[in-house]
C-alpha positions in Angstrom: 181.8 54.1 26.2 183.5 57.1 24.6 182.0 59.8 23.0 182.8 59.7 19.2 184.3 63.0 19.3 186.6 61.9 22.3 187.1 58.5 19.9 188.1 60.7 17.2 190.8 63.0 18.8 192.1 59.7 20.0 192.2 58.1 16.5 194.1 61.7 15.2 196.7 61.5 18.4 197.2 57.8 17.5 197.6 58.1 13.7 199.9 60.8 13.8 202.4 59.0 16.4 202.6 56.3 13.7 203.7 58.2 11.3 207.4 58.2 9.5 209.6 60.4 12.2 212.8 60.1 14.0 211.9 56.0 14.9 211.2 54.1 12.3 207.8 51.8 12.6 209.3 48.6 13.7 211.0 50.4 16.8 207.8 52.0 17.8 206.2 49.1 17.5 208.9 47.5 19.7 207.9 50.4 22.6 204.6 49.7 22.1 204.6 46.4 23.3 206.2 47.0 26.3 203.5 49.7 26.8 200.8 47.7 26.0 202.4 45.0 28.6 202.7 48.1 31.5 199.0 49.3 30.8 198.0 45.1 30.9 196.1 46.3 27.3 195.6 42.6 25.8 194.2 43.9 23.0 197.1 46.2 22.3 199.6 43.8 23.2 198.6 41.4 20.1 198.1 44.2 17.7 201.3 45.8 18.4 202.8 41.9 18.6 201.2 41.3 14.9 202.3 44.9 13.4 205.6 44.6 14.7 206.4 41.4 13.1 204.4 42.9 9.5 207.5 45.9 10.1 210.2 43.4 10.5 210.8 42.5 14.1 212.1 39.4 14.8 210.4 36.8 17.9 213.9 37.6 19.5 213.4 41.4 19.2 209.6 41.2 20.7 210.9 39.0 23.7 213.7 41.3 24.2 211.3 44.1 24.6 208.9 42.1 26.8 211.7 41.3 29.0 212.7 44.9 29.4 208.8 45.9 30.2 209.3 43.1 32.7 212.4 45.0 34.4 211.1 47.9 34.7 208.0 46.7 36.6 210.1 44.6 38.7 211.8 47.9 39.6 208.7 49.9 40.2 207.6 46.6 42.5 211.0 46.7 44.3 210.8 50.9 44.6 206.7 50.3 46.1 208.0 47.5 48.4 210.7 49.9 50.2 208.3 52.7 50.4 206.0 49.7 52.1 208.7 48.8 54.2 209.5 52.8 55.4 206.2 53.0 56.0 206.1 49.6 58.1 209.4 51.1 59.9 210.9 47.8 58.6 214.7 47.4 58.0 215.2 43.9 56.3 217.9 44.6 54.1 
């Protein structure tokens, strides 16, 4: 449980990164999904699925930006695996 003042400062932080900036929303909303998919967030990952189709995005968008999240966990999985393999003194590759 959070306290509600912790709960509220996130709220704020939250609100104000939605806000009309430099991206527009259907872009953040785009970068949210793949956040949502590297933080495993389920909850996040629908609502940000949900909002970015309200701001536009198309199914073909939201897979393209669920196939980049998977990249770049592949690669951290790949980096992790030679760190494993130093570690092990193995030389497979």
């Amino acid at each position: 449980m959070v306290e509600p003042r912790f709960r509220e400062i996130y709220f704020q932080f939250y609100k104000e990164t939605y806000k009309p900036s430099v991206l527009d929303r259907k872009t953040k909303e785009l970068i949210a999904i793949a956040a949502s998919l590297a933080a495993r967030c389920q909850g996040c990952l629908e609502g940000h699925i949900k909002k970015a189709m309200k701001f536009g995005a198309s199914r073909e968008e939201i897979s393209e930006s669920i196939a980049i999240a998977i990249g770049v966990n592949a690669a951290a999985i790949v980096d992790l695996s030679d760190i494993a393999a130093d570690n092990l003194n193995l030389k497979l590759y």
